[in-house]
N, C-alpha and C positions, 0 to 999 in steps of 0.2 A: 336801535343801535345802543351800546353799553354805555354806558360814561367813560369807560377807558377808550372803549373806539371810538368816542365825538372828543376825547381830547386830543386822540393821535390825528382825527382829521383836520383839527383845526389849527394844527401846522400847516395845514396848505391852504394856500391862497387858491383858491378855485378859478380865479380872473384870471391869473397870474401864467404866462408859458416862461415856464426855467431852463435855465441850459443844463445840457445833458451832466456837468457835474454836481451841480446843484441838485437835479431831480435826483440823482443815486443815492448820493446824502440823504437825501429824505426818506427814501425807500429805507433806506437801513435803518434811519432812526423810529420812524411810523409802521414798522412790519405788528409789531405789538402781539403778536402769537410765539408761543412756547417751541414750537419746532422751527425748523429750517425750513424757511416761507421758500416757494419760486419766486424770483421776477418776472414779471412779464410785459410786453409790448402789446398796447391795440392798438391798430392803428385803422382810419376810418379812411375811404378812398373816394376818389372820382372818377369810378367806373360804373359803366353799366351791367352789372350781375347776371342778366338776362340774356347780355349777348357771348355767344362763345369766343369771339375772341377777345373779347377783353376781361376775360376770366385769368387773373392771376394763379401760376403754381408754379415754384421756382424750391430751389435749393439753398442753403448757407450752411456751410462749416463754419461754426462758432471758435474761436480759436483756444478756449477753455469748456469748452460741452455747456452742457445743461444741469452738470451735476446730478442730473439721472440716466444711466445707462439703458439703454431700448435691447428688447429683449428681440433677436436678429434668425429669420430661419432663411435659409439658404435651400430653396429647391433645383434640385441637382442631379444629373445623372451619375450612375453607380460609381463610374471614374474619376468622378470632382468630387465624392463624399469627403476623402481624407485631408484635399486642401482645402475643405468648407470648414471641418473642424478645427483643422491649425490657423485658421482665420480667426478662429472665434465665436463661431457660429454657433447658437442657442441651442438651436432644433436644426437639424440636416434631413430631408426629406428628402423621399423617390415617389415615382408613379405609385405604390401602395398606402402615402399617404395623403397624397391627394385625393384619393377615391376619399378615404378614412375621413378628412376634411367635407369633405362633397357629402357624405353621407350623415355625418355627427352634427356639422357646422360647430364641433370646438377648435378654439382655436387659444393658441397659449402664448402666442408673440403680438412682437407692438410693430414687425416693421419686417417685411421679406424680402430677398433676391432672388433674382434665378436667372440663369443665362437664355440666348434666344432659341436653342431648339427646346427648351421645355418649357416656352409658353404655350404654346400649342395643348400641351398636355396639363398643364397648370387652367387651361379655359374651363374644363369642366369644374376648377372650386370656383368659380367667377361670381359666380350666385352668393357664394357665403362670402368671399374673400372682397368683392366691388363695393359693395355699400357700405362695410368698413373700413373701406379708405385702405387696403390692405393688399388690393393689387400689385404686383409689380408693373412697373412705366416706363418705358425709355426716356419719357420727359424728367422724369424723376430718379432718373439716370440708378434705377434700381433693377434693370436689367443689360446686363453686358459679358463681354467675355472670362471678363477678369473679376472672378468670385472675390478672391483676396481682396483687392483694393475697393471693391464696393462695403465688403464687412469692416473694413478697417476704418474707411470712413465713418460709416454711422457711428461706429465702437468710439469714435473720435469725438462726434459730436454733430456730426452733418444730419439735417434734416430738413423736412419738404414743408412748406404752409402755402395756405392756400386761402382765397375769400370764400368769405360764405355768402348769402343770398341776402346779405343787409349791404357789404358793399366792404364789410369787416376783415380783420385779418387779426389772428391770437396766436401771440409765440413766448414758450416760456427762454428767457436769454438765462437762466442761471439761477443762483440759491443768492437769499441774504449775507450768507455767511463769506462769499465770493470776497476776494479785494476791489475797492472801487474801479483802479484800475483795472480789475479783468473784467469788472460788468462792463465799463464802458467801451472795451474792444469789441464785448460779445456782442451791445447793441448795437455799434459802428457799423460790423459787419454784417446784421441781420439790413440795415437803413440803409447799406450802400447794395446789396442783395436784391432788397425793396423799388429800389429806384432803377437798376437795373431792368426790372421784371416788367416795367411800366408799357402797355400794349401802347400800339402804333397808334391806333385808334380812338385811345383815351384823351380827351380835350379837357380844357381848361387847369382847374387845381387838382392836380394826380393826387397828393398825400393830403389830406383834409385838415383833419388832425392826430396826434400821438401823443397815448397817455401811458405811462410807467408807473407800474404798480406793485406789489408785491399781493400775493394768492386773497389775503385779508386787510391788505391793506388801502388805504384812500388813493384816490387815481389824481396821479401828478403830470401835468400839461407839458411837455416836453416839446422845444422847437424841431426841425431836421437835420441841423448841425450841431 
């Protein structure tokens, strides 16, 4: 670690859990890199990873986005191309480029939709499109009737997290550069999302713990309120 990065972490008290406006503060002050850091949220759980139902995957609209826009393709039949594009839509896709998908495995978006009679036909990129997390899911409310309001949302800011197989969870809530007050709505909303998401099945301490941090910056112990 540089001398600049052990002075920026030795603002933070590592013992220490801060309330949610205190830790923002800090983040802004400790980002200590030249560009427009992310913040982000881990948060460590009391689930079992192993079991399928108690595998978190849930949605939040951030009421200020991420400060990065997700690049959106919209698979669609010939009739819903034109209000995929006035949505917003990145990449608009038919049955030709699914094959194209299926065939190449490129792909150039961060985040799809498509309504329910083309998943059927969207099955055969499943191979290239599932293991990057790239499918479309009714759970992930990325497939439905209404093309429009699903592009609009992501374009907004809505998006999916999920645990990985340590018990973890990683979401970027926004840019350094943000007002404190709009970080601390984005991470509200991601913590009240969070706690919503909590399976049936999960005993004892749900949320472990939650550190806030910015992309380089020292991880700050934040409480749940």
């Amino acid at each position: 670690m540089s001398k600049r990065m052990q002075a920026l972490a030795s603002q933070v008290d590592k013992t220490k859990v801060y309330s949610l406006d205190e830790a923002i503060q800090l983040v802004k002050a400790t980002s200590g890199v030249k560009f427009d850091a992310s913040v982000e949220v881990h948060a460590n759980l009391g689930i079992d990873p192993k079991k399928g139902e108690q595998q978190i995957r849930a949605t939040v609209t951030l009421p200020h986005g991420t400060g990065k826009t997700k690049t959106v393709a919209a698979f669609v039949s010939p009739e819903k191309e034109t209000e995929a594009k006035e949505a917003g839509a990145d990449f608009v896709y038919g049955e030709e480029d699914i094959k194209k998908i299926k065939d190449t495995g490129k792909i150039e978006f961060e985040v799809a939709v498509t309504t329910p009679d083309m998943m059927p036909k969207l099955a055969a990129a499943a191979k290239v499109l599932g293991p990057k997390g790239l499918m479309p899911n009714p759970k992930t409310e990325t497939v439905g009737p209404n093309i429009t309001k699903m592009i609009a949302e992501l374009k907004k800011g809505k998006m999916t997290f999920k645990n990985d197989d340590t018990s973890n969870i990683h979401v970027s809530v926004g840019k350094v550069s943000f007002a404190e007050a709009q970080l601390k709505e984005n991470v509200t909303a991601f913590l009240d999302a969070l706690k919503k998401a909590k399976p049936a099945t999960s005993k004892g301490t749900y949320i472990k713990t939650l550190v806030l941090c910015s992309s380089m910056g020292p991880a700050i112990r934040i409480g749940e309120n």
